[in-house]
FIVOVEX-483823 format. One record per residue (C-alpha): residue number from 1; x, y, z; residue in one letter. Coordinates in Angstrom, 3 decimals. Each point is the difference from the previous one (the first is absolute). Layout:
<atoms>
ATOM  pos        c1        c2        c3  code
ATOM  NUM         X         Y         Z     a
...
</atoms>
This chain:
<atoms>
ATOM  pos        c1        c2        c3  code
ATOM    1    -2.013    20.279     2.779     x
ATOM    2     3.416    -1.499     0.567     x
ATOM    3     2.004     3.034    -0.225     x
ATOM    4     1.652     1.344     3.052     x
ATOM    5    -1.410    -2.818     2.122     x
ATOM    6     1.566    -3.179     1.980     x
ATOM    7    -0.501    -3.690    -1.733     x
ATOM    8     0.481    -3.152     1.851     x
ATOM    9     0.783    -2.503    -2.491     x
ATOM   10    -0.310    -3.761     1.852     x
ATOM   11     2.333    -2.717    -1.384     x
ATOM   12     1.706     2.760    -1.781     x
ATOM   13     3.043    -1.871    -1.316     x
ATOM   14    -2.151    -2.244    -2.360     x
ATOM   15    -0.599     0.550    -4.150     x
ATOM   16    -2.876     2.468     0.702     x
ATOM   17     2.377     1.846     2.874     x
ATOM   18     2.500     0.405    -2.106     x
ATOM   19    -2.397     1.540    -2.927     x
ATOM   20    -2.383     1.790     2.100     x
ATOM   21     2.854     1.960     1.661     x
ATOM   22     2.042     1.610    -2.602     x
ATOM   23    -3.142     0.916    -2.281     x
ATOM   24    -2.137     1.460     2.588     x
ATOM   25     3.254     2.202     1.719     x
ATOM   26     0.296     1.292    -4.148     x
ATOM   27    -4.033     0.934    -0.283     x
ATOM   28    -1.151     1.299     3.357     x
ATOM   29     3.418     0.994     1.461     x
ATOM   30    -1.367    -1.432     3.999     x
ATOM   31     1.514     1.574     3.495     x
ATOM   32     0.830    -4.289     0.454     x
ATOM   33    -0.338    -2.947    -1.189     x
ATOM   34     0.615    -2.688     2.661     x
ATOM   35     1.246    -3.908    -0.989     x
ATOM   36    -0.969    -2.282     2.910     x
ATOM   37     0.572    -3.471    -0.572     x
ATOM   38     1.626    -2.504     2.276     x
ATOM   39     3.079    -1.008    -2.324     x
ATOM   40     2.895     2.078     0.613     x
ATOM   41     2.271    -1.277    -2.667     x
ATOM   42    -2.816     0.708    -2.450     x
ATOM   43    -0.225     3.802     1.534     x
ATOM   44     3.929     0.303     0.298     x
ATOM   45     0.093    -0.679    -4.277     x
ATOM   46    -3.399     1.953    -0.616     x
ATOM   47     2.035     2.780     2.182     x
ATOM   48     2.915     0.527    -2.238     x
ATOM   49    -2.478     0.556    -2.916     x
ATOM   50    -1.454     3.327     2.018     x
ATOM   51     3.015     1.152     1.571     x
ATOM   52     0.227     3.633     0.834     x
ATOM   53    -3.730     0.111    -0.575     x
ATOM   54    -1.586     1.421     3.573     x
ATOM   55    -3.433    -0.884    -1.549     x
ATOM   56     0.583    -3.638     0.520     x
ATOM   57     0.268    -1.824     3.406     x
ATOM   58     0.653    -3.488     1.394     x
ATOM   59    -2.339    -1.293     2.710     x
ATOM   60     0.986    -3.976     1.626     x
ATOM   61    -3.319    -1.722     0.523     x
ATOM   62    -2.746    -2.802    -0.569     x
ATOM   63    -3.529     0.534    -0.169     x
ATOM   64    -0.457    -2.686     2.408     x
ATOM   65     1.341     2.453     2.648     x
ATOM   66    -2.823     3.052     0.547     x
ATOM   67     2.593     1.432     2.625     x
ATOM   68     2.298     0.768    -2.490     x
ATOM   69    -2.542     1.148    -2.666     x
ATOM   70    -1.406     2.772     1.952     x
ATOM   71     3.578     1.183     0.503     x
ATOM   72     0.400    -0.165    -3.787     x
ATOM   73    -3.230     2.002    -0.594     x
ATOM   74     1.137     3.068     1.800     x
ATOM   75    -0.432     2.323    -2.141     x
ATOM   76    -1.615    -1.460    -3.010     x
ATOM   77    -2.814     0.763    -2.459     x
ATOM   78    -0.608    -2.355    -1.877     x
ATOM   79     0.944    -4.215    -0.399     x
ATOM   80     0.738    -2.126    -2.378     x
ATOM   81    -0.682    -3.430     0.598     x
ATOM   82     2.055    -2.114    -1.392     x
ATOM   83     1.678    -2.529     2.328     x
ATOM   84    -0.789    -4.097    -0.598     x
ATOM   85     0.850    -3.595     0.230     x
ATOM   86    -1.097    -0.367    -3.629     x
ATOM   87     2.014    -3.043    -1.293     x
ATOM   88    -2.718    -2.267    -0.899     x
ATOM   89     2.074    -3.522     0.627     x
ATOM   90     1.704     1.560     3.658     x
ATOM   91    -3.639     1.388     1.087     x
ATOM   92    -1.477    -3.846    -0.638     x
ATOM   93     3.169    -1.578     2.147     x
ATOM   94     0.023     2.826     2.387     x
ATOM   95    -3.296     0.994     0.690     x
ATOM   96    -0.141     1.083     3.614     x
ATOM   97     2.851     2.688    -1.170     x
ATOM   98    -2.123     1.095    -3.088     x
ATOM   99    -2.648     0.668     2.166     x
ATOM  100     1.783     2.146     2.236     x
ATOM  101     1.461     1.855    -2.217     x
ATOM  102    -2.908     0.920    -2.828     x
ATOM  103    -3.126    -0.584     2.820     x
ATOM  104     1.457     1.305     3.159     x
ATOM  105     2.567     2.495    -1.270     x
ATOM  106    -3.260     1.715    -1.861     x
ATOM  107    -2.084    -0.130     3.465     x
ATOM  108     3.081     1.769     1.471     x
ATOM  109     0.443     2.472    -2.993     x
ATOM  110    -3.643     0.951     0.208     x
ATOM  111    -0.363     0.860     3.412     x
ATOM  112     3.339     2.094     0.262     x
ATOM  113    -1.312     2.183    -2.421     x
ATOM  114    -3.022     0.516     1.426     x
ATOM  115     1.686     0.683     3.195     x
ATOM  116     2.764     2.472    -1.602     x
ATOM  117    -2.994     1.705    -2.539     x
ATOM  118     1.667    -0.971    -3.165     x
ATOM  119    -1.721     1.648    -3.001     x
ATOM  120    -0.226    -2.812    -2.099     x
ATOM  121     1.718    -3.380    -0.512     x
ATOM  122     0.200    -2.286    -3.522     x
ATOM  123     0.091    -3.395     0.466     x
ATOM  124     1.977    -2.581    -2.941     x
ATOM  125    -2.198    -2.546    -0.469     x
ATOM  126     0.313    -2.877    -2.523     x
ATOM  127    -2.203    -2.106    -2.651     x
ATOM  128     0.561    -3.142     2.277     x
ATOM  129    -2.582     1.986     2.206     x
ATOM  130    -2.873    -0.870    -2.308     x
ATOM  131    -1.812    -2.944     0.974     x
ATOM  132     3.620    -1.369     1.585     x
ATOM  133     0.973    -3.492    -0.642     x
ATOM  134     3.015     0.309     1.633     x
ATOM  135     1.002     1.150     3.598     x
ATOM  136     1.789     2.827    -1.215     x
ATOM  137    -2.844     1.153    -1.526     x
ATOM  138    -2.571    -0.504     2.776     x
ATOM  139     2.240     2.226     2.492     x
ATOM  140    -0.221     2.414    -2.676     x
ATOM  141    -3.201     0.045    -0.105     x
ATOM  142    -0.354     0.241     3.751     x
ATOM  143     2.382     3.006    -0.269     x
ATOM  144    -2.632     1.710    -2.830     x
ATOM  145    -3.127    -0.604     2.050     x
ATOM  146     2.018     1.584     3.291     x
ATOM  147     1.287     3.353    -2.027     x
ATOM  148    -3.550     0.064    -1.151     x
ATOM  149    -2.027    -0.427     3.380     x
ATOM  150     3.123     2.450     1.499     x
ATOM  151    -2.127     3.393    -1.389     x
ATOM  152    -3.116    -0.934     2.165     x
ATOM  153     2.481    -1.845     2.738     x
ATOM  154     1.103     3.951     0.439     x
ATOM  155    -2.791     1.515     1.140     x
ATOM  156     1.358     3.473     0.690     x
ATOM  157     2.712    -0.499    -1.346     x
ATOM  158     0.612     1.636    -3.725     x
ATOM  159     2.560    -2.461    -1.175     x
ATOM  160    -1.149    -1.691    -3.062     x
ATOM  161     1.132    -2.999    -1.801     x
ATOM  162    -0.229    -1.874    -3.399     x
ATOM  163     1.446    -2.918    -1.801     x
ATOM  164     1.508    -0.299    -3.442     x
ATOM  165     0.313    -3.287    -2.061     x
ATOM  166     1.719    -1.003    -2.751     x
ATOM  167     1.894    -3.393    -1.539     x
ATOM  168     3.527    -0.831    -0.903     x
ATOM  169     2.422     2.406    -0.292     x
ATOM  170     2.004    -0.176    -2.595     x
ATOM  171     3.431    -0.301     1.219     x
ATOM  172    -0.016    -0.219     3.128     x
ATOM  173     2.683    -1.984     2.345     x
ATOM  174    -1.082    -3.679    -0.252     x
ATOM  175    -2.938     0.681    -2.589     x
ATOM  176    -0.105    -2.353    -3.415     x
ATOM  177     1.897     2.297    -1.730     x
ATOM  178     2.807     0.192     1.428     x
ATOM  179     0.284    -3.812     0.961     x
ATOM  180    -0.085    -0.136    -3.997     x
ATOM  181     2.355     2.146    -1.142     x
ATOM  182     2.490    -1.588     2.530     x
ATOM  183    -0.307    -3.720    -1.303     x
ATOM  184    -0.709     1.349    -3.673     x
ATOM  185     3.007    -1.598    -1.370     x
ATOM  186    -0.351    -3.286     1.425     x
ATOM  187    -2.528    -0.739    -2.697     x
ATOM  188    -2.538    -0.916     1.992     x
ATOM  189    -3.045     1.931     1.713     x
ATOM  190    -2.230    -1.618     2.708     x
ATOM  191    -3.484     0.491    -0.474     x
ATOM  192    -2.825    -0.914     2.868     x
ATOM  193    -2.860    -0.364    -2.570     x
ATOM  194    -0.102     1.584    -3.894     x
ATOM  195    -3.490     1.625     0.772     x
ATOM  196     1.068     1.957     2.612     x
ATOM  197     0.102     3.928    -0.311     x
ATOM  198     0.711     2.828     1.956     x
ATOM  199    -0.829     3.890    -0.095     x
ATOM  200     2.896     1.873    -0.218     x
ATOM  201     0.663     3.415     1.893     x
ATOM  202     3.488     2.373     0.183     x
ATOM  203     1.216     0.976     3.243     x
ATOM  204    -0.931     3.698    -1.053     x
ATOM  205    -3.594    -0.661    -0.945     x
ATOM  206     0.260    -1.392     3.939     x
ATOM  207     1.377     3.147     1.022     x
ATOM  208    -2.566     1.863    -1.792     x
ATOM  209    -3.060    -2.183     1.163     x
ATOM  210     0.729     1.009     3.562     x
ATOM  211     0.568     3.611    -0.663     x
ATOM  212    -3.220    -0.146    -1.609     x
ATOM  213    -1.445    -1.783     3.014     x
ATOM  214     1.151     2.582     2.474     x
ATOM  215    -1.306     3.254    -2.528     x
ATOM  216    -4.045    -1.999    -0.254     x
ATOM  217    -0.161    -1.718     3.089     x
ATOM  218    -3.389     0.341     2.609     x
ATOM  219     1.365    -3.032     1.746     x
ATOM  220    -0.750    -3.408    -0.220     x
ATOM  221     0.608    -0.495    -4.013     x
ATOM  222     1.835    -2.400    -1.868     x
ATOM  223     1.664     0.807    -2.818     x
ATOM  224     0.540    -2.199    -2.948     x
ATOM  225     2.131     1.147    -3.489     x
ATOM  226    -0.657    -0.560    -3.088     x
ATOM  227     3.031    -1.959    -1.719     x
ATOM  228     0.639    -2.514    -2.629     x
ATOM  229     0.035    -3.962     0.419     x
ATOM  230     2.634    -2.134    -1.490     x
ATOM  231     0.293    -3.932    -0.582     x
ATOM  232     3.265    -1.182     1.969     x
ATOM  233     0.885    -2.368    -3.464     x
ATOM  234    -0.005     3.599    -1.683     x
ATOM  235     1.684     1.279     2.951     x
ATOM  236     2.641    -2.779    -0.409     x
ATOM  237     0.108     0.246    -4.162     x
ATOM  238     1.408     4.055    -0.094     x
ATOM  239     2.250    -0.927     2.665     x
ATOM  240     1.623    -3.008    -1.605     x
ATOM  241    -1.113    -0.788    -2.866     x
ATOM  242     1.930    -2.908    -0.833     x
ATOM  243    -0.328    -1.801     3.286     x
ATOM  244    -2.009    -3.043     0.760     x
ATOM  245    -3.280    -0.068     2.221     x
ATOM  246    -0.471    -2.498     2.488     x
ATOM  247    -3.533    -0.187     2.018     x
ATOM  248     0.961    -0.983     3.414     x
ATOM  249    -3.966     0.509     1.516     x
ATOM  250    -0.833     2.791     2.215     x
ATOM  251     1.258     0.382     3.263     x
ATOM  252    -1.769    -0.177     3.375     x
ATOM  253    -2.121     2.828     0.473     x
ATOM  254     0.740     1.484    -3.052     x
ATOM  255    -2.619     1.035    -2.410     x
ATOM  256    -0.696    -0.554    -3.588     x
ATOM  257    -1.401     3.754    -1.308     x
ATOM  258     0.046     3.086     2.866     x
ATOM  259    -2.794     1.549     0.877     x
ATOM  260    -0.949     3.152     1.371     x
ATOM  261    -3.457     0.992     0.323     x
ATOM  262    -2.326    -3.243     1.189     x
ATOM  263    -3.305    -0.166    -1.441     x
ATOM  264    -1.034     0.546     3.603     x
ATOM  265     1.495     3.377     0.076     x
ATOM  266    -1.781     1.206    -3.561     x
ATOM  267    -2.945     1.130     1.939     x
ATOM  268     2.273     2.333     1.581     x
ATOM  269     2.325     1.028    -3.184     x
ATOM  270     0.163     2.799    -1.674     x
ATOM  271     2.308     1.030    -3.533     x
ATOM  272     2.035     3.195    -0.297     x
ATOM  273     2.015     0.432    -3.124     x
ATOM  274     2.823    -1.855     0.983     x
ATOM  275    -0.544    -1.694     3.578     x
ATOM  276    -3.222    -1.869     1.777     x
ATOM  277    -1.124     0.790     3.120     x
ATOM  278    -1.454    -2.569     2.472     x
ATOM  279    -1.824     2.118     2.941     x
ATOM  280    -0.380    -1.371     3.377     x
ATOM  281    -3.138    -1.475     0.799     x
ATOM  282    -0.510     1.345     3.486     x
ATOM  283    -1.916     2.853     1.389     x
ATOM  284    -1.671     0.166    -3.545     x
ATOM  285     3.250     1.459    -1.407     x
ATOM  286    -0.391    -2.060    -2.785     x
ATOM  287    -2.882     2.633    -0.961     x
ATOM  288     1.886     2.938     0.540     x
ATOM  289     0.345     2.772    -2.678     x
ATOM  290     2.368     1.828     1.008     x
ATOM  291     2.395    -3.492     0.195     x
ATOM  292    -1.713    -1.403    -3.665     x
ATOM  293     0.578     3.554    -1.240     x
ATOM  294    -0.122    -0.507    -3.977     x
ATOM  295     0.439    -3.448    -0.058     x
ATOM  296    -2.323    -2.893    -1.814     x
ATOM  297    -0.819    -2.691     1.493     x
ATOM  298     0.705    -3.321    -1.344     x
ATOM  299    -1.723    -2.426    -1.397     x
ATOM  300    -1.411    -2.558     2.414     x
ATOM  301     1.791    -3.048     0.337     x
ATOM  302     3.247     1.608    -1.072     x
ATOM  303     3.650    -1.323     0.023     x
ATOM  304     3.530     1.781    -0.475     x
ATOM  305     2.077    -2.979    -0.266     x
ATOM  306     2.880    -0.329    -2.916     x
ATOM  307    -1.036    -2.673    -2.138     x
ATOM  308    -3.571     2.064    -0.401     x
ATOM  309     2.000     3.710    -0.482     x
ATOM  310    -1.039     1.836    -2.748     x
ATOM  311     3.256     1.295    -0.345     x
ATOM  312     3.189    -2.147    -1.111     x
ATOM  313     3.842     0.704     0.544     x
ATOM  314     1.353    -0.100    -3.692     x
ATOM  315     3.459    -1.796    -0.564     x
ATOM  316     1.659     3.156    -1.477     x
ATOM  317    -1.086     2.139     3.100     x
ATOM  318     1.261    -2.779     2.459     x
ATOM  319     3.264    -0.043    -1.819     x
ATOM  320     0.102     4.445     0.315     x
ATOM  321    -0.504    -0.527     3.236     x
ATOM  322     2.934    -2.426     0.884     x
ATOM  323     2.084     2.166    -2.075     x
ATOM  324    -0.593     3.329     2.046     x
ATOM  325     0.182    -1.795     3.322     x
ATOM  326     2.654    -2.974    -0.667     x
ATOM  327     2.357     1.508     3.095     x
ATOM  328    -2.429     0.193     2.389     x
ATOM  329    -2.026    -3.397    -0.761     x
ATOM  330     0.377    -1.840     3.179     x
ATOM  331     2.605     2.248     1.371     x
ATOM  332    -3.036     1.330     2.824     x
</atoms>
């Protein structure tokens, strides 16, 4: 599907930018693959990593500003979504700017693709989407409800979109794992609350959750992978085992187990082998075959959170992965 064709990728220079891009030039080999983002030292250092690469350009620009985004789209097939104001602290002490960004910059996204026919667009969405307790999380889920109402907001339109959702990623810039392994020898690790737990997802099973996304997609979907849950003590145990635990209590806004299919949204849920799929509720969509496909529906009153997971991050596969991707932990 991606082969041959023009991809926008929105706040480009981040941890998923920086994955997304070099595996998806290697499998589908696309005419371009376009970074905007409104950073430039962050695009002048992403640069150097692509140089002599045609396939990969640099576009200056917010998503606040639908001027410049219909300039961007010239051209393109499909989007990636991936621009936000997602630190959970700055969105709480900033919230007119979080709001601008993740709320506004998704009403502005939406209708320039309408307007410039793109085929399809993926929106990054988040756990913190799922009943929200925090701002961050209640633009977010804004920004969801907006991609999905976008594929009747069309009308004639063909462009399409979807949403995909998934928890932590493991080693990401400013994510618990790195902030770990950079104090690890001070003997000490601060931990918000021992109970706490979070699912744990690779920047590549990212990468592959919204190729997947773009390859099923009717419009309106969101897409939730399956992936393992781990307690943050355990977290905090394989990466230094002989340091000290201190609970410090859980920060503003931040919550105790992630969660990302609501028991509100099991009525609209279905299981695939290794992702859910949460179908939008309007125009009967929810009822669709041809967007259930073969998928199950769950049970009613069903939750995807990670202290509930069925399926449990082991210590020795934590510590395979920190081994394979010790360079690049925190590094993007």
């Amino acid at each position: 599907m991606l082969s041959n064709k023009t991809i926008l990728l929105t706040g480009g220079t981040g941890s998923f930018g920086n994955t997304f891009v070099p595996m998806t030039l290697d499998k589908f080999n696309p005419k371009k693959i376009i970074i905007y983002s409104r950073d430039e030292m962050k695009q002048w250092e992403m640069a150097k990593k692509f140089e002599g690469d045609s396939r990969v350009r640099f576009f200056i620009g917010d998503v606040r500003d639908k001027d410049r985004l219909y300039r961007a789209l010239d051209g393109v097939d499909y989007v990636v979504h991936a621009a936000a104001t997602k630190i959970v602290p700055t969105a709480e002490y900033n919230p007119f700017e979080c709001v601008k960004t993740n709320i506004n910059g998704a009403m502005n996204l939406i209708d320039a693709c309408i307007d410039k026919d793109i085929k399809g667009v993926v929106a990054l969405s988040t756990d913190k989407a799922s009943s929200p307790i925090n701002l961050y999380g209640a633009t977010k889920l804004v920004s969801d409800k907006l991609f999905v109402a976008g594929n009747s907001y069309s009308g004639s339109h063909a462009t399409r979109f979807s949403v995909v959702r998934y928890g932590n990623v493991m080693g990401s810039r400013g994510s618990v794992i790195p902030f770990f392994m950079s104090i690890k020898d001070k003997g000490v690790l601060p931990i918000t609350d021992e109970r706490m737990t979070r699912f744990m997802i690779s920047l590549e099973d990212g990468v592959d959750l919204v190729w997947h996304a773009f390859h099923d997609m009717e419009g309106g979907e969101v897409y939730v992978k399956k992936i393992p849950s781990m307690k943050v003590t355990d977290l905090a145990r394989v990466i230094a085992p002989e340091a000290k635990q201190k609970i410090i209590g859980i920060r503003s806004g931040e919550k105790l187990h992630e969660e990302m299919i609501s028991a509100e949204d099991a009525a609209y849920t279905y299981e695939y082998p290794k992702h859910f799929k949460i179908l939008p509720t309007i125009n009967n969509w929810a009822a669709d075959e041809v967007r259930i496909k073969d998928g199950v529906k769950v049970k009613e009153g069903f939750v995807y959170a990670s202290d509930s997971n069925d399926d449990w991050m082991s210590d020795s596969a934590f510590k395979a992965w920190i081994a394979t991707n010790q360079e690049n932990i925190g590094a993007i």
